[in-house]
N, C-alpha and C positions, 0 to 999 in steps of 0.2 A: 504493500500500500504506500511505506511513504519512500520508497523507488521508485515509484509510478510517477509520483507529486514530482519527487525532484526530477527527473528523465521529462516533465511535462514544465518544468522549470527551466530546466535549461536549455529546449528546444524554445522557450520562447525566449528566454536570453539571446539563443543564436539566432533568431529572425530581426529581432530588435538590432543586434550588432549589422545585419546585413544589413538594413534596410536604413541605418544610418550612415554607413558605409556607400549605401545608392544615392541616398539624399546628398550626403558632402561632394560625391562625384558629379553631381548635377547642377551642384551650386558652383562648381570651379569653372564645370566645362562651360555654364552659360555666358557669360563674358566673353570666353575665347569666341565663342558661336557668336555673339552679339558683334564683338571686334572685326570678325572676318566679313559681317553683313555689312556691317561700316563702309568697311575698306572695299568693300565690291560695289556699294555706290557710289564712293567716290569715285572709284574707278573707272565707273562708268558714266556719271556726270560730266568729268573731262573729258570725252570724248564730245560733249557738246557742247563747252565754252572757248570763245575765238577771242583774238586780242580785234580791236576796232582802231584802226589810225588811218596813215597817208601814204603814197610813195608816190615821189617824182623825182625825178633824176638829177633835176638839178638844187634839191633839200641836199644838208650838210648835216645828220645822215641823210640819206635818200629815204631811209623808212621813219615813220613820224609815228611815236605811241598815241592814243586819245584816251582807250578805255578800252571796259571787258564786254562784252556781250554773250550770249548765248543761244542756241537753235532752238527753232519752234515751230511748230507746223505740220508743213510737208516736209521740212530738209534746209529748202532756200528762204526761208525768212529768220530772219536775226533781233533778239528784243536788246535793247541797250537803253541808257541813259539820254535825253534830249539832247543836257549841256556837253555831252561827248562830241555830239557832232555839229554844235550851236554856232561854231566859230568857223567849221566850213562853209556855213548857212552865209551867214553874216561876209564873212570876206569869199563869196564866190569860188569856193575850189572843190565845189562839191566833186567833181571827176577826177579828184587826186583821193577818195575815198577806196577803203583796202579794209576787207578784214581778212585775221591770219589766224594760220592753225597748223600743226605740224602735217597732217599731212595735203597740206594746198603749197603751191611754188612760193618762191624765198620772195618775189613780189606781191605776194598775197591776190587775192580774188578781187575786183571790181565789187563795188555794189550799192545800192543807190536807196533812198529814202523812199518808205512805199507810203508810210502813213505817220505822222507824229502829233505830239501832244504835250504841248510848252505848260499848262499848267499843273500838269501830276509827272512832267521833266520823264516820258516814254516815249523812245522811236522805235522804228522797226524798221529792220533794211531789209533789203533783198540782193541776193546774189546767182549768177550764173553757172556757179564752179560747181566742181564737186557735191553730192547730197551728203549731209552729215547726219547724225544719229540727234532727231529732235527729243527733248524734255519735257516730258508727262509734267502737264499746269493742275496745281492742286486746287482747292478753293479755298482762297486766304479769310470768306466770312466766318470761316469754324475754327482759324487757329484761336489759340487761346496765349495767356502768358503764362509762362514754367514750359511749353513744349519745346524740346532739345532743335536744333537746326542748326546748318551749314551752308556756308558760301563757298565758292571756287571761283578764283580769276587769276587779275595780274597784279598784283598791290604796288608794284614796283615794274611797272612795265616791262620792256625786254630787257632788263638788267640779267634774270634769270632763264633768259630766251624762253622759247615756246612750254612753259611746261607750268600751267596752271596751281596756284598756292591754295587749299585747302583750310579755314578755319573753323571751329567749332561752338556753340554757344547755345543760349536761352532766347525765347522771347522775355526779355524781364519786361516790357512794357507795351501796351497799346494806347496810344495817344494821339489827339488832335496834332494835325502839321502844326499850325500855327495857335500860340496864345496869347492872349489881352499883354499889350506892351505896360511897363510900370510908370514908360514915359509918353508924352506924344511927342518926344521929339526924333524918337527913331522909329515912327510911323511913317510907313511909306506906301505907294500905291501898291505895291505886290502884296506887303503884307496884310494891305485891309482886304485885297479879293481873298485873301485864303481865311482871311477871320469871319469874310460874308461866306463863305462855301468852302466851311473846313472837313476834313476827312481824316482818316484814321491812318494810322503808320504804325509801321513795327521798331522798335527798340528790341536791341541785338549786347547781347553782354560778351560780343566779340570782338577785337579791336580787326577794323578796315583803314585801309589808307588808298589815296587820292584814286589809285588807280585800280581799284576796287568797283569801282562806279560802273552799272551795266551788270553788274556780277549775280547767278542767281541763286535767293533764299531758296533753299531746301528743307524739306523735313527729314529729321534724323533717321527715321524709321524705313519713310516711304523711296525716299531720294524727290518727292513731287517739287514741283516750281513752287514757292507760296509765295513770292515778293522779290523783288528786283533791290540789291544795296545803292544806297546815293550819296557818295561824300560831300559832294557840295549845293544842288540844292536847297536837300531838307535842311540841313545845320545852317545853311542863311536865313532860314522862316522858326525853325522850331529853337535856336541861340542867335537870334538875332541880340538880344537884349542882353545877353554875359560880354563882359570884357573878352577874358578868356573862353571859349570855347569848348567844348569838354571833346574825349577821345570815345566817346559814344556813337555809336555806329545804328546808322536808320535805314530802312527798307521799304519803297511803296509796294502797296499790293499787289497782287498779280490779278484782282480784278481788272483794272487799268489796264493791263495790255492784253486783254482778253477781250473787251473792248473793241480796242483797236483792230486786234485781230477778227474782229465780226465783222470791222466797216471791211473790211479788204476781201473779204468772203461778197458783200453786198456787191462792192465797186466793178 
């Protein structure tokens, strides 16, 4: 009888021992499994972000950086930043326009403006070359803040030639572009349109820099589009009013160029 009890005791001793021994194995490997999911979105997000600049032959260099962009669509449409390409708008050289990617020629691909939108700072280009591997657009009305996310671009232009930078972060914030100045002396006509017809933006607790801009917000999980990064822009309308400016990094949504990409569907 009580060799039965114990031999019945220590059969569940040794079930217990395994099944803790299955639990601990499951809590190590999940990580590793999580890390590799990571790392094969990234992997395959850069396959769909280009650098956006210039070439002409007689620039010193001949290739000119602007900004990052990325594919959408069918292949041949490109979403980026407005003020990337604001200044070929403005000084006429829109046909020295180039985006690059490792594998298009060391001139980059032609390509040319199909649709844009100066007041939420979204272009979309279109190119001839090459089809690229376009980027599944999430719906940025259901991100929330605390959800994990990632950008890919150029933060440093071709300083690091063609090979796109990866960083990682939070939504820590949803917030109005613009808010009530503390002065009116640094009220200006931009910032009253965006305080009469403000919309929503993402805060990123990842650090971006300048050339960052065009670059797309991802979800950790899924790799989807949910917001395009803006270094200079948003931080004009949303820090207008700091001295100093903070190294906070903003996103518009990928509503906005979902958008645009419907008129171009329509046209």
């Amino acid at each position: 009888m009580c060799s039965g009890k114990r031999m019945a005791c220590a059969v569940s001793m040794g079930l217990l021992f395994i099944l803790t021994l299955m639990y601990y194995y499951q809590a190590c490997a999940r990580p590793l499994e999580n890390n590799e999911h990571f790392a094969d979105l990234v992997a395959a997000t850069k396959k769909s972000v280009v650098a956006v600049g210039t070439y002409y032959f007689n620039d010193i260099p001949k290739i000119q950086y602007l900004g990052t962009g990325f594919v959408t669509g069918n292949g041949r449409y490109v979403v980026t930043n407005f003020h990337v390409v604001a200044g070929l708008i403005r000084n006429k050289k829109l046909h020295y326009l180039r985006i690059f990617h490792k594998d298009f020629p060391e001139k980059g691909i032609e390509a040319g403006i199909v649709k844009k939108d100066r007041f939420h700072d979204i272009a979309v280009l279109k190119h001839n070359g090459p089809l690229l591997p376009a980027l599944k657009t999430g719906d940025s009305s259901k991100v929330r803040e605390g959800y994990e996310v990632f950008f890919t671009g150029y933060p440093l232009g071709f300083v690091l030639g063609l090979n796109p930078t990866t960083h990682k972060g939070i939504i820590s914030c949803i917030s109005p572009i613009a808010r009530p100045s503390p002065s009116a002396r640094i009220i200006n006509a931009d910032i009253i349109s965006h305080l009469e017809k403000p919309y929503k933006i993402f805060q990123v607790d990842a650090t971006a820099y300048p050339g960052n801009s065009g670059s797309p917000l991802c979800l950790a999980d899924t790799g989807e589009v949910i917001g395009v990064i803006n270094k200079v822009f948003v931080k004009g309308r949303k820090e207008y009013a700091l001295t100093n400016p903070s190294g906070i990094t903003y996103a518009i949504p990928s509503v906005f160029f979902m958008n645009l990409e419907k008129k171009i569907g329509r046209d």
